[in-house]
C-alpha positions as CSV (number, residue, x, y, z in Angstrom):
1,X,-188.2,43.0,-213.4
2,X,-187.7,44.9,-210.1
3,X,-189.6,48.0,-208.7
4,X,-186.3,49.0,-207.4
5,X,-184.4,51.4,-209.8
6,X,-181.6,52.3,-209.5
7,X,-181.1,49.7,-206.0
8,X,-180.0,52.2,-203.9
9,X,-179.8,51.9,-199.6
10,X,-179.2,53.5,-196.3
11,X,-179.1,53.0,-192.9
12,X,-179.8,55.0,-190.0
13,X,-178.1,53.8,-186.6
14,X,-179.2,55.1,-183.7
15,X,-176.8,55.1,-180.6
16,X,-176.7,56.3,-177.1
17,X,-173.9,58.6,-175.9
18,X,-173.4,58.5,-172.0
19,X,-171.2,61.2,-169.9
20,X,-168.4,59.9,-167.1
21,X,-171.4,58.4,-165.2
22,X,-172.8,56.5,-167.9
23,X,-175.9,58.5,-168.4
24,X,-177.5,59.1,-171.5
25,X,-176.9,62.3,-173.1
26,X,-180.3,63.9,-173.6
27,X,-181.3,65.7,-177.6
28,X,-180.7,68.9,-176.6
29,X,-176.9,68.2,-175.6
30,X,-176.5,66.2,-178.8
31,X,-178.1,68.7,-181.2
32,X,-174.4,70.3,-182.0
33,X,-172.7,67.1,-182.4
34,X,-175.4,66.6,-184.8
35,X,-174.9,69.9,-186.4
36,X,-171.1,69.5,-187.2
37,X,-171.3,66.1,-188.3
38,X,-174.2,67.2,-190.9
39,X,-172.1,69.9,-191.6
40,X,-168.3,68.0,-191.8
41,X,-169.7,64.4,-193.9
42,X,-173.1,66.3,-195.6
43,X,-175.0,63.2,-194.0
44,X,-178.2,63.7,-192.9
45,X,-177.1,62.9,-189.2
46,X,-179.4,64.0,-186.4
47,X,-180.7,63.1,-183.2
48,X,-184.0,61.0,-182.3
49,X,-185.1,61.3,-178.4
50,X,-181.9,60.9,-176.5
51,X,-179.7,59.5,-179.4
52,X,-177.5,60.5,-182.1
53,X,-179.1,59.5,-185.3
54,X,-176.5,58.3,-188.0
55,X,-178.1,58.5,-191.2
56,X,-175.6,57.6,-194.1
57,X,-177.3,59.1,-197.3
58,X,-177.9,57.1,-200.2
59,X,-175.8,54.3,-200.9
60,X,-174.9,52.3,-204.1
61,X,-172.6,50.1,-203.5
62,X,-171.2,48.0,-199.7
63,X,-168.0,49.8,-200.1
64,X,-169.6,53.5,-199.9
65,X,-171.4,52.1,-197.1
66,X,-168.6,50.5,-195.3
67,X,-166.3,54.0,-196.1
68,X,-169.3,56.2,-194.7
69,X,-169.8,53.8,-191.7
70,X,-166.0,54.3,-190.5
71,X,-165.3,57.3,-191.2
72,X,-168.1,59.1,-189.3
73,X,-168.4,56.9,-186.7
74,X,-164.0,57.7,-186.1
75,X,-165.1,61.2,-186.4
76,X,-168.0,61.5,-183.7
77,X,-165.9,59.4,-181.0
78,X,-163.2,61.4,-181.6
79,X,-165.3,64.2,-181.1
80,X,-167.3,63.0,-178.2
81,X,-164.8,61.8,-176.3
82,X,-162.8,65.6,-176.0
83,X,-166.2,66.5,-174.2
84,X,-166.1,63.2,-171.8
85,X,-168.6,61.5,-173.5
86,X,-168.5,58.0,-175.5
87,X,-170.9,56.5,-177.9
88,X,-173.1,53.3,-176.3
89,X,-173.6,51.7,-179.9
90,X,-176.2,48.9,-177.8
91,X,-179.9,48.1,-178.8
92,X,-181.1,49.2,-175.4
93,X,-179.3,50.9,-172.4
94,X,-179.5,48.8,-169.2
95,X,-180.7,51.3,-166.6
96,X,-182.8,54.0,-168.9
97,X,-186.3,52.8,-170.6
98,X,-184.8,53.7,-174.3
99,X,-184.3,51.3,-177.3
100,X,-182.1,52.1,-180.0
101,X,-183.0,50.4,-183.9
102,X,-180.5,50.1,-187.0
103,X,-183.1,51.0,-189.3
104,X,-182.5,50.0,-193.0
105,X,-184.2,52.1,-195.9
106,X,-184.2,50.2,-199.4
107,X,-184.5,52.3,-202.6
108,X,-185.4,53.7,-205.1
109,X,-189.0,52.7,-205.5
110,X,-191.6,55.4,-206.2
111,X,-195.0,53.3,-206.2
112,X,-196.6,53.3,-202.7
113,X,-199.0,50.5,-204.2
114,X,-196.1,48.3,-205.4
115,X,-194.2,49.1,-202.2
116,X,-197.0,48.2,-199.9
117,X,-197.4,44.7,-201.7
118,X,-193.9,44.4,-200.9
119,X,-194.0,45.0,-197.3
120,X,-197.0,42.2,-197.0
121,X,-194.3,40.0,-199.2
122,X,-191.3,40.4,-196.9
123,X,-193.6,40.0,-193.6
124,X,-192.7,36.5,-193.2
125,X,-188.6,37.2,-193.2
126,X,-188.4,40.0,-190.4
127,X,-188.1,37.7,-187.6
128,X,-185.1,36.5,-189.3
129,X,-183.7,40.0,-189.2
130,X,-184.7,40.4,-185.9
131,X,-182.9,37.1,-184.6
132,X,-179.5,38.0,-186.5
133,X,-179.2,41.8,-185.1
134,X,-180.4,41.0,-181.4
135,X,-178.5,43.5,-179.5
136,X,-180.4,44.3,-176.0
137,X,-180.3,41.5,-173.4
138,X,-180.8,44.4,-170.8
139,X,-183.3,46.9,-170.4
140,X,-184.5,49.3,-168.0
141,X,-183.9,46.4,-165.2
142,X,-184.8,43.6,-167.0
143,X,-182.2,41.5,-168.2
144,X,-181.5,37.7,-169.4
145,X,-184.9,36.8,-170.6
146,X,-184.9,37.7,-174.2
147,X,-181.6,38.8,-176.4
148,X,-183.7,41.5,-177.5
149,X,-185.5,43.1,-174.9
150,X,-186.5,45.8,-177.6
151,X,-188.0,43.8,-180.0
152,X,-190.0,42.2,-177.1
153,X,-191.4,45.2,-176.0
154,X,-191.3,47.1,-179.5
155,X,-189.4,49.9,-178.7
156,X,-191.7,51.8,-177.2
157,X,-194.1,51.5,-180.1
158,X,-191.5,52.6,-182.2
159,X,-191.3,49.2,-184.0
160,X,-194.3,47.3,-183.6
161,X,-195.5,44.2,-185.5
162,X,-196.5,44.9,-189.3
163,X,-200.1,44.1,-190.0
164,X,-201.1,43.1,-194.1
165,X,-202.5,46.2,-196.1
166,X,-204.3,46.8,-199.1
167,X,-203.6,49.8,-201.2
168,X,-206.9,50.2,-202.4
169,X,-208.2,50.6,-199.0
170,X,-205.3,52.0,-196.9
171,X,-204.1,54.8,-195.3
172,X,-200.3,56.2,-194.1
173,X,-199.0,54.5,-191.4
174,X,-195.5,54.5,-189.5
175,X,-193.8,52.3,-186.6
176,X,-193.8,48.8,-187.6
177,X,-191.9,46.6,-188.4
178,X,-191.6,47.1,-192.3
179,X,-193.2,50.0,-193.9
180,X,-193.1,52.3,-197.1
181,X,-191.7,55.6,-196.0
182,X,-192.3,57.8,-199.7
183,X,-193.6,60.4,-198.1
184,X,-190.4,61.3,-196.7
185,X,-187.9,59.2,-198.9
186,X,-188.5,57.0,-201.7
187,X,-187.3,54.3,-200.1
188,X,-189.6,51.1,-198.0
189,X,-187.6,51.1,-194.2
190,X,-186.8,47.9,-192.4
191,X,-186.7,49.0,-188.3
192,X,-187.4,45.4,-187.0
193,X,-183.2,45.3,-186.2
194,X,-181.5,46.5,-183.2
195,X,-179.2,48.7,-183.1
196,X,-174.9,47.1,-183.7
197,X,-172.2,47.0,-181.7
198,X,-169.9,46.4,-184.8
199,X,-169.3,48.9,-187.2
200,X,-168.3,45.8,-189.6
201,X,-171.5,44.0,-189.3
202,X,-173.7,47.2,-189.3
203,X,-172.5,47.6,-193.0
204,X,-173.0,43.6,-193.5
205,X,-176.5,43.3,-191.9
206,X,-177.8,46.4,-193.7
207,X,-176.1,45.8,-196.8
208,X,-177.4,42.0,-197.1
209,X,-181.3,43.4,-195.5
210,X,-181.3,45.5,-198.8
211,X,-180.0,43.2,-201.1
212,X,-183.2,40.5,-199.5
213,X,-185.5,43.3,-199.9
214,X,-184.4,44.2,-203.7
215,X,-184.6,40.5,-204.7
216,X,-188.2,39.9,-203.3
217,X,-189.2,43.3,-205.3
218,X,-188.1,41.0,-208.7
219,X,-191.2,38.5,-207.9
220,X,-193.4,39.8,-205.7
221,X,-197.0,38.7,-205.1
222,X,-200.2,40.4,-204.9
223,X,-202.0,38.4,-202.5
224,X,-203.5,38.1,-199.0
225,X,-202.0,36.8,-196.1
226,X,-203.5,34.3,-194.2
227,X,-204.3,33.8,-191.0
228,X,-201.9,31.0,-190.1
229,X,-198.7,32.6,-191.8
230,X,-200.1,36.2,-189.9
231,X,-199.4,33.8,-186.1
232,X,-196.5,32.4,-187.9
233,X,-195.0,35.6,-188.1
234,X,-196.0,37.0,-184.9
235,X,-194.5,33.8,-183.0
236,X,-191.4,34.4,-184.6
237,X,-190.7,37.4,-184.1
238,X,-191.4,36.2,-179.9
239,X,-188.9,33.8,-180.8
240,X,-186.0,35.5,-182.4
241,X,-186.1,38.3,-179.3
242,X,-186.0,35.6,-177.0
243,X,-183.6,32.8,-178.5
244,X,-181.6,35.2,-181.2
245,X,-179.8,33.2,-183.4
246,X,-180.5,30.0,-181.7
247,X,-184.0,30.5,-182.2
248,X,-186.7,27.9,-184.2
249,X,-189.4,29.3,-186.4
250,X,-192.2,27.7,-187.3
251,X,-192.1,27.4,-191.3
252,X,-194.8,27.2,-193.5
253,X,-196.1,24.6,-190.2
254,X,-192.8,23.2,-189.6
255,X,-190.0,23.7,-187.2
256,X,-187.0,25.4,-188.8
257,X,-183.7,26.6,-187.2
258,X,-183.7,30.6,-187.8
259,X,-179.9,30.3,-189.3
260,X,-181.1,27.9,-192.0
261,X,-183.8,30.1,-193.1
262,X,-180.7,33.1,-193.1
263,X,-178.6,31.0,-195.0
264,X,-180.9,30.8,-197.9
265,X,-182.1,34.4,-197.7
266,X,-178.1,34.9,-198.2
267,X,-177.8,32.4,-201.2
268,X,-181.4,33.3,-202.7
269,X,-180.3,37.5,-203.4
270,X,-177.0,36.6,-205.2
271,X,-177.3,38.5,-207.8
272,X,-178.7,41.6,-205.9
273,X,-175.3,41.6,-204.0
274,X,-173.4,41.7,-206.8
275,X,-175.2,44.6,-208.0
276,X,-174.5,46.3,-204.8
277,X,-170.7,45.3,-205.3
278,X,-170.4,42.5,-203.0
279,X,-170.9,38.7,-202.3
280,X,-171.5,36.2,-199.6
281,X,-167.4,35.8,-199.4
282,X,-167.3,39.2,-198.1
283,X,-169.6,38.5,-195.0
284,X,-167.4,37.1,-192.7
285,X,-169.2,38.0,-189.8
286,X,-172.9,37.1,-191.0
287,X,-171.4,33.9,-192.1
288,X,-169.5,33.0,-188.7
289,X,-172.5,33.9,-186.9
290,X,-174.5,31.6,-188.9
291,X,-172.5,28.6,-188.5
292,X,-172.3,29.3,-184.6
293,X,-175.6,30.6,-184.0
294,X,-174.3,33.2,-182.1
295,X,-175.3,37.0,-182.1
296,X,-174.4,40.1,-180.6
297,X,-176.6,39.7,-177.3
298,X,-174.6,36.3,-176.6
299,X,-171.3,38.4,-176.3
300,X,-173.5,40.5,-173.4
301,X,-175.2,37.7,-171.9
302,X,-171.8,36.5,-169.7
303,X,-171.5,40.5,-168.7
304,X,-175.4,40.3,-167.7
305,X,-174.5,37.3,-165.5
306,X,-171.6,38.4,-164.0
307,X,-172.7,41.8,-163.4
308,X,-176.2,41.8,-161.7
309,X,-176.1,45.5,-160.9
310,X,-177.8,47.3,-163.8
311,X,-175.7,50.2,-163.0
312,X,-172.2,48.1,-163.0
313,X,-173.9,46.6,-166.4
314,X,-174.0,49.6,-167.7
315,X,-170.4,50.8,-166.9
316,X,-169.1,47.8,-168.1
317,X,-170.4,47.4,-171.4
318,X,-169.8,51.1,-172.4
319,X,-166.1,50.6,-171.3
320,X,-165.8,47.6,-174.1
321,X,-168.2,49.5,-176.3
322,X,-165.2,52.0,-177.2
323,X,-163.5,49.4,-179.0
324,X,-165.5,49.1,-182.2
325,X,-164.4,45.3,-182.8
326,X,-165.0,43.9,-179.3
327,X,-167.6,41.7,-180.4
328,X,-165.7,40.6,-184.2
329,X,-162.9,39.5,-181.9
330,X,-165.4,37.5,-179.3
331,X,-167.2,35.8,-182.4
332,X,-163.6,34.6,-183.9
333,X,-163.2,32.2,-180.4
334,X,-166.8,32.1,-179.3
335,X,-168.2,28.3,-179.2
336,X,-171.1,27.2,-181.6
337,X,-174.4,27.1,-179.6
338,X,-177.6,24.9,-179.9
339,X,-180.6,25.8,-181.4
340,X,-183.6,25.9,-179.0
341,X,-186.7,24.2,-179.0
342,X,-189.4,25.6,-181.3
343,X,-192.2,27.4,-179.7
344,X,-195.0,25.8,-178.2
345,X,-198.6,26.3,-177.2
346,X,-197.7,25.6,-173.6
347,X,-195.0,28.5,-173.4
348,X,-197.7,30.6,-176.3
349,X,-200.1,30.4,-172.8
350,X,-197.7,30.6,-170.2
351,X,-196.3,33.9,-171.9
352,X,-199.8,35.4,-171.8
353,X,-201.2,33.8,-168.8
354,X,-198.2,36.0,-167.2
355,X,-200.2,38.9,-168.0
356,X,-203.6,38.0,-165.8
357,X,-204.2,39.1,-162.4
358,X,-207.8,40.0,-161.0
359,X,-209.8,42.1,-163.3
360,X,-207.3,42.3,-166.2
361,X,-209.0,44.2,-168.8
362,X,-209.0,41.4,-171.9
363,X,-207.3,44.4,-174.5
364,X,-204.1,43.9,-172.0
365,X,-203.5,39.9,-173.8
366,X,-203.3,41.6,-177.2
367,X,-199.3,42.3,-176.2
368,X,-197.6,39.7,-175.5
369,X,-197.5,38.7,-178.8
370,X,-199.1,41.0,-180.1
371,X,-201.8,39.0,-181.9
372,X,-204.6,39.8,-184.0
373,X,-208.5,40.0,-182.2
374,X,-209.1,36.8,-183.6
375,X,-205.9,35.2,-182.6
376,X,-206.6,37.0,-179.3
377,X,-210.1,35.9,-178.6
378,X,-209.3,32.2,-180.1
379,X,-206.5,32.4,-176.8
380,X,-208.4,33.4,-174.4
381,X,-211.5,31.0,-175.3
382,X,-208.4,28.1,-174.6
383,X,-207.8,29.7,-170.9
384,X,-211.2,30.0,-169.6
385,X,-212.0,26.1,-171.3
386,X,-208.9,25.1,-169.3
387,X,-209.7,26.7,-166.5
388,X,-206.7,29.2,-166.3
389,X,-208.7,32.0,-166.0
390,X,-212.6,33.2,-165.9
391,X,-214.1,36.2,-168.2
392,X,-216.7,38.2,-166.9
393,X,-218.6,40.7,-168.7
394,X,-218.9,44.1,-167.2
395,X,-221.1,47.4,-168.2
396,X,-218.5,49.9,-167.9
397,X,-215.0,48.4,-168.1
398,X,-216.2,45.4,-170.7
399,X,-214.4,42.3,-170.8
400,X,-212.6,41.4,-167.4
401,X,-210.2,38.2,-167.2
402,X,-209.2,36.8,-163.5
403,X,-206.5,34.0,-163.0
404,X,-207.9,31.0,-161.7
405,X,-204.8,28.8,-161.0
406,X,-203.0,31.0,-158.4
């Protein structure tokens, strides 16, 4: 039996507009675009801190979706562009410190206890959505590191990992990764994903997320999570924003390619496609991407390379960005990649060793990863044996770190 009744979902995809000079539009601008979309589609479409917000109402089926999808997002360029502006559908801008998510709201479900079991449940899977919608290989200056810079650094504490709760001793929360949002909507949102470039596999990604989430609702557990799955999941989602779809997860302790764990996601929610009017024959994209291992911030990373200027970057990519199928025409051609080499405890210390200078107050390890005070503490007790770094105990600041190998 699922909590879900009917199975109902939305999305709302956040974009960037940018003027002749490929600045973001600020909220204030964008607030009458807003307005007469609201108005023209009776979406509620809005904007969220220098973006405009499409939020496509409540969905029953993939071909609402897919007819909503296209016909607003015809409307607002068409729109847009008699003011000189253009939509910059990218999970992160390259010269501006904003992320943009395609967050994924799965209803109907009207028991915050049931729902918050659920999010603890579907934990494990977000890196997988994370890896399949990487979107922003370029970020305020950074650039070719991760394929999504805004999962790395959490959008601004926008998305941030999910930590298990328990109903009977929780409270409200908002932000991560997965979380019930029935105090707004009876609906439990999925904002792990960056924002699409396609249109096409927008309504894919989001249609297939709700489909996952429904079918996980149909035998969920009430249980706790342990500390070994909790580092699981928080290595893997390091893993999919730095490798995307050619990343390898760490699996109930084995190493797993990312697209093998998405191809029976796909084949496991069957049925809950079909009740949402679709099946895995109609993902064309999701499918192609699987079998190449290739995602959206592999169409950016040859721009990011031949284009070191952030600036030029930026120009570029919202000159292709017009076209709404740049990237389904790139992924028809594009050659199958590799998957990379599953993580290790070697890059797990490198990545936070990066962190230390002299005096580093310890809380500052806690983000690269984002892990728990036990996983934290468990890290840093490996440096200072090694010899990385040394801890020293202050009365006023606390717990100092200093690197040792420099």
């Amino acid at each position: 039996m699922s909590i879900f009744e009917p199975q109902t979902y939305s999305v709302d995809w956040e974009s960037a507009v940018v003027d002749k000079l490929d600045r973001c539009v600020d909220s204030e601008r964008l607030t009458g675009f807003a307005g007469m979309l609201h108005k023209e589609f009776d979406l509620p479409i809005q904007t969220d801190w220098n973006a405009i917000e499409f939020a496509l109402g409540v969905n029953s089926s993939f071909a609402q979706l897919w007819d909503r999808v296209q016909q607003v997002t015809d409307r607002a360029s068409q729109v847009f562009r008699e003011y000189d502006l253009d939509i910059f559908p990218l999970g992160s801008h390259p010269t501006e410190p904003m992320f943009f998510g395609a967050h994924v709201h799965v209803g109907t479900i009207h028991d915050e206890s049931a729902a918050i079991h659920l999010a603890n449940c579907v934990t494990r899977y977000l890196p997988a959505f994370a890896a399949l919608a990487a979107n922003s290989p370029a970020s305020h200056e950074r650039k070719g590191e991760f394929k999504s810079y805004r999962v790395r650094h959490s959008a601004r504490w926008a998305s941030t990992p999910t930590f298990p709760r328990d109903p009977e001793v929780t409270q409200e929360t908002w932000g991560t990764d997965v979380l019930p949002k029935l105090y707004g909507a009876p609906t439990i949102e999925i904002r792990v994903m960056d924002s699409a470039s396609s249109r096409r596999l927008l309504a894919e990604m989001a249609t297939f997320v709700a489909a996952f989430v429904h079918h996980v609702g149909t035998r969920m557990e009430k249980r706790n999570v342990t500390k070994d799955e909790y580092r699981e999941y928080l290595n893997n989602r390091w893993t999919a924003a730095r490798y995307g779809l050619q990343a390898t997860f760490a699996w109930d302790g084995k190493p797993r390619p990312v697209t093998e764990i998405l191809d029976e996601m796909l084949d496991s929610c069957a049925a809950e496609l079909q009740a949402l009017g679709v099946d895995r024959s109609d993902f064309g994209m999701i499918d192609a991407m699987l079998r190449k291992r290739v995602c959206q911030a592999d169409y950016l990373r040859d721009l990011v390379e031949r284009y070191p200027d952030p600036f030029q970057l930026a120009s570029v990519c919202g000159k292709l960005l017009r076209q709404w199928d740049i990237f389904d025409e790139y992924l028809d051609t594009a050659p199958a990649l590799e998957p990379c080499p599953a993580l290790d405890n070697e890059t797990i210390l490198a990545e936070h060793l990066d962190w230390v200078g002299d005096g580093t107050h310890f809380y500052h390890l806690r983000y690269p990863m984002w892990y728990s005070p036990s996983l934290s503490d468990e890290l840093i007790a490996q440096m200072v044996e090694r010899g990385l770094i040394s801890r020293e105990v202050t009365p006023n600041r606390g717990t100092l770190l200093h690197r040792t190998d420099r």
